[in-house]
C-alpha positions as CSV (number, residue, x, y, z in Angstrom):
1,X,118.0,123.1,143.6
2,X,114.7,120.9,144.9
3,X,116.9,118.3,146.5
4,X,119.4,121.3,148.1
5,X,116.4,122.5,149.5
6,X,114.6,119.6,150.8
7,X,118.1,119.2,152.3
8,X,118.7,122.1,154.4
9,X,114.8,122.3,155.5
10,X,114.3,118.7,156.7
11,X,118.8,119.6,159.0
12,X,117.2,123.0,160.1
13,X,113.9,121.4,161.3
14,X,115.8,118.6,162.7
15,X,118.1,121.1,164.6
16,X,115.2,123.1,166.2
17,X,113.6,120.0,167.3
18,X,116.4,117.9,168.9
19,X,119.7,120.4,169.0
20,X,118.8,123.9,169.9
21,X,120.8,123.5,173.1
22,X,123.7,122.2,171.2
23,X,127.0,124.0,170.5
24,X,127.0,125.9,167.4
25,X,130.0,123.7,166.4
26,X,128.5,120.6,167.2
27,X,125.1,121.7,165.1
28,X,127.9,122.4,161.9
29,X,129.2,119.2,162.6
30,X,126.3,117.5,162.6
31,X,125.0,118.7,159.2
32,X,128.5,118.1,157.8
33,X,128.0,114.7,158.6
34,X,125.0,114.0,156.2
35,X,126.9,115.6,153.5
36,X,128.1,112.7,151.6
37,X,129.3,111.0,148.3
38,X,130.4,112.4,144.9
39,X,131.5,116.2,144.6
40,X,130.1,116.9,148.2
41,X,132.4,114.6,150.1
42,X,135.3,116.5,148.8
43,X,133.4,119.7,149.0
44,X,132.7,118.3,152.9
45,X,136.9,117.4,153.4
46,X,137.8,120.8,151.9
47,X,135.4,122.9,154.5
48,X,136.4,120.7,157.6
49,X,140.2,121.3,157.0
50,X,139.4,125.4,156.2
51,X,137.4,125.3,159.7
52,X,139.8,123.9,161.2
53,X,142.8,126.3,160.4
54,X,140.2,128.7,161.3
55,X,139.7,129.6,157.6
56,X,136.3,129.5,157.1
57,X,133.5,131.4,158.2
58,X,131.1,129.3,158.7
59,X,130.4,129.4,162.7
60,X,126.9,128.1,162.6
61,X,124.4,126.0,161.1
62,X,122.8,129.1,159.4
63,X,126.1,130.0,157.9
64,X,126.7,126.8,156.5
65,X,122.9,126.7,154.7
66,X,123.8,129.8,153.1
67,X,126.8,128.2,151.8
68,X,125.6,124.7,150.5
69,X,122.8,126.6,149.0
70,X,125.3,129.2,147.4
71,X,128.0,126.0,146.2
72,X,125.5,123.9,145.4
73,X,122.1,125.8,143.9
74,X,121.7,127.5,140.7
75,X,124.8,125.5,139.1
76,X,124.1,122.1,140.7
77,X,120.5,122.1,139.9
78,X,121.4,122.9,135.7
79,X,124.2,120.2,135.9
80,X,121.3,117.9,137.1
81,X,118.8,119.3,134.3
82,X,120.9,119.0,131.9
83,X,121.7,115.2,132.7
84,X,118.2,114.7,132.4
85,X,117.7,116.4,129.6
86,X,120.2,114.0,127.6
87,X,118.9,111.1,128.9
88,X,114.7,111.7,129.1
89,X,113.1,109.1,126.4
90,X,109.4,108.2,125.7
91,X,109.8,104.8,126.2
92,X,106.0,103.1,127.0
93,X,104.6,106.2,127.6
94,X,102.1,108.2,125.4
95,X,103.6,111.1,123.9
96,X,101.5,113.5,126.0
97,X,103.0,112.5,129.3
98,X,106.6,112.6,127.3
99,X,106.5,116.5,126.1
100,X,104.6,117.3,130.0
101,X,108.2,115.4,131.2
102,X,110.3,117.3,129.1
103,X,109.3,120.6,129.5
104,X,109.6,120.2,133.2
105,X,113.1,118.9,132.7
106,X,114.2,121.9,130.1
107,X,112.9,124.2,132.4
108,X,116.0,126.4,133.9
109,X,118.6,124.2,131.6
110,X,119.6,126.7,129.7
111,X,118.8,124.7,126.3
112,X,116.9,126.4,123.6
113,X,116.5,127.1,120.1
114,X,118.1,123.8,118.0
115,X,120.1,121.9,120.5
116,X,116.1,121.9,122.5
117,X,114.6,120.3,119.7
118,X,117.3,117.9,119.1
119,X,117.3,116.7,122.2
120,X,113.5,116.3,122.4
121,X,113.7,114.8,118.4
122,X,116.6,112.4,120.5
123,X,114.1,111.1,123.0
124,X,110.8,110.4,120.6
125,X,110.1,107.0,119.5
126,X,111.9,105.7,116.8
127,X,108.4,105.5,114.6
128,X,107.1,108.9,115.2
129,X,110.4,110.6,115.0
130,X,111.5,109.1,111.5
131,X,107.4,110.2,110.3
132,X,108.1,113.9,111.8
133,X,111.4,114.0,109.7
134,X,109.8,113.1,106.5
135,X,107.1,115.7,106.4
136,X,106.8,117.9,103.8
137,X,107.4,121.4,105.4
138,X,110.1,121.1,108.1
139,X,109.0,121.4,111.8
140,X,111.4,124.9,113.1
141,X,110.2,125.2,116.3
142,X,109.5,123.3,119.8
143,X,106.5,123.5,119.9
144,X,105.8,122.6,116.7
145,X,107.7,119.5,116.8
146,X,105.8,118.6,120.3
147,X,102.2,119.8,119.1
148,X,102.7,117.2,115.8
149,X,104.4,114.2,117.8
150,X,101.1,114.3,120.3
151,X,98.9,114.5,117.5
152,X,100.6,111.5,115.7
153,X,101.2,109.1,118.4
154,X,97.3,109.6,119.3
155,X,96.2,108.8,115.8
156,X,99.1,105.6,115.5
157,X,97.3,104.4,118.7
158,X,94.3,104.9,117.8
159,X,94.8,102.8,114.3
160,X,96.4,100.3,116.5
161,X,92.8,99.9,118.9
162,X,90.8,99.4,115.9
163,X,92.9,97.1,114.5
164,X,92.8,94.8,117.4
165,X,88.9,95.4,117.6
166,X,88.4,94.4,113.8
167,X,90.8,91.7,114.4
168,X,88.2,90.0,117.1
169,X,85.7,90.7,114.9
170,X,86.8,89.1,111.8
171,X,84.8,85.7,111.3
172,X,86.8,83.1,111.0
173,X,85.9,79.3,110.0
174,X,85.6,77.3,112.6
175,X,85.2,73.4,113.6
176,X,81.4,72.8,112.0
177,X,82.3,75.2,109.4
178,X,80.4,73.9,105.9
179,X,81.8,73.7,102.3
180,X,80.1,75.5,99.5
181,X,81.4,75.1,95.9
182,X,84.9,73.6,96.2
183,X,88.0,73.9,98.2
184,X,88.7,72.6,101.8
185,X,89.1,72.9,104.8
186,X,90.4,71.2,108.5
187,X,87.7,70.0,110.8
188,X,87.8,67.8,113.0
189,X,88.5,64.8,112.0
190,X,91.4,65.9,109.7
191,X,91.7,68.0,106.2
192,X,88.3,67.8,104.2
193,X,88.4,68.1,100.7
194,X,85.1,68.4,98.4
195,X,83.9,69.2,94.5
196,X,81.9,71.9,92.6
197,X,78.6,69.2,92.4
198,X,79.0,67.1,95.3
199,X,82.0,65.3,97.0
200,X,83.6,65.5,100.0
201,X,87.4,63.5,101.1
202,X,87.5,63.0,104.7
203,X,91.0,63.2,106.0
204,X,90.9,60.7,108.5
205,X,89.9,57.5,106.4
206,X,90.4,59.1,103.1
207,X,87.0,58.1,101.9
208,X,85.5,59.6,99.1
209,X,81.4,59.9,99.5
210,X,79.3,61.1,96.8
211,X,75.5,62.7,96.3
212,X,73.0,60.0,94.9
213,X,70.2,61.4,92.9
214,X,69.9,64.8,91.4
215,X,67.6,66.0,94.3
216,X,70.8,64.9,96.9
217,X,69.2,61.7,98.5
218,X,71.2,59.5,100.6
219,X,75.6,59.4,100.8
220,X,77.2,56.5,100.1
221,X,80.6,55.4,100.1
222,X,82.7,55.0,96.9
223,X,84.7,52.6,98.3
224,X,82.1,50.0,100.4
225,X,81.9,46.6,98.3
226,X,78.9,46.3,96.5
227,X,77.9,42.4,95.9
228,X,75.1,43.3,93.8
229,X,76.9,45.4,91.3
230,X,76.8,43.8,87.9
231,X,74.2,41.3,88.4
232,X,70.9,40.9,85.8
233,X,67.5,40.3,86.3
234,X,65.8,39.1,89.6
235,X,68.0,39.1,92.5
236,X,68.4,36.2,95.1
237,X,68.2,36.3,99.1
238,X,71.5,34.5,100.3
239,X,69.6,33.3,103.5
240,X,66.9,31.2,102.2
241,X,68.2,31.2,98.6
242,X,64.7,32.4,96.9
């Protein structure tokens, strides 16, 4: 009904600007000649062969208004609600701005009752639709269905913000992170791998350094040669050979 009339006011404004001197014939056949496609083309062919066997009586522009709107209103405009009605989905949207969209499309559709909330159950997203179905006392009504699907898909993204703001927040080791009692960990310089009491395996050169001294001290390697190991008594310089 909204496109029929944006229709006929934009071809009778059009007329009283540009064609008021025109022949009421010519004004008919002007606004016949916009009337295109689909079910109005042959609706168009049909009322051109009736006018001209003199069949119709549509003689001017005003006429043929009152006929468009009469073959093409109230019916037309349900057909067209009715097609969106089957097709309307969620999709991205929140719930909220879904129901507002539907209950502007099943307005003057003539659906009610069941096939209504079957059609609005059709159109919900898949997760909120399966949670609506699984409650406990069945949902009867429209609004009911509608009041509960808002309510849910605010809470679901609501969980989902939080998740994603705890996620952020979560500490996580990082590069310079420090061992405590045993385990490992990748840094760096490759996979580091350390003992309860001292230890730590680099994973680049694989060496193994250990704590000297009960009060930590110094780190030495376990690997490095040590020329001194194993020999008694007073040691000699090998420079000067005292």
């Amino acid at each position: 009904m909204e496109e029929v009339s944006a229709f006929i006011n934009a071809a009778r404004l059009y007329i009283r600007m540009k064609m008021t001197e025109e022949a009421a014939a010519t004004q008919v056949a002007w606004v016949l000649s916009y009337v295109q496609g689909g079910v109005a083309e042959a609706w168009k062919d049909n009322l051109l062969d009736e006018l001209a066997k003199g069949e119709s009586e549509v003689e001017t522009a005003e006429q043929l208004f009152t006929k468009i709107r009469d073959d093409f209103g109230e019916t037309s405009e349900e057909e067209r609600k009715i097609e969106q009605l089957r097709t309307i989905e969620q999709g991205g949207r929140t719930c909220d701005k879904y129901v507002q969209e539907f209950k502007k499309v099943a307005r003057g559709s003539g659906y009610e009752g069941r096939p209504l909330i079957e059609e609005f159950k059709r159109g919900l997203n898949s997760s909120i639709r399966r949670k609506l179905v699984e409650v406990e006392e069945p949902l009867t009504t429209i609004g009911e269905w509608q009041e509960r699907a808002v309510r849910l898909d605010r809470n679901q993204r609501q969980s989902r913000a939080e998740e994603r703001v705890l996620g952020r927040n979560a500490v996580r080791p990082g590069r310079n992170a420090q061992p405590r009692v045993g385990g490992s960990y990748r840094g760096r310089g490759g996979q580091i791998t350390w003992r309860t009491g001292g230890g730590y395996r680099g994973g680049a050169g694989g060496n193994m350094f250990n704590r000297g001294g009960a009060q930590g001290g110094l780190w030495r390697d376990l690997n490095a040669m040590d020329v001194d190991r194993g020999r008694g008594g007073d040691r000699m310089c090998y420079v000067c050979g005292k």
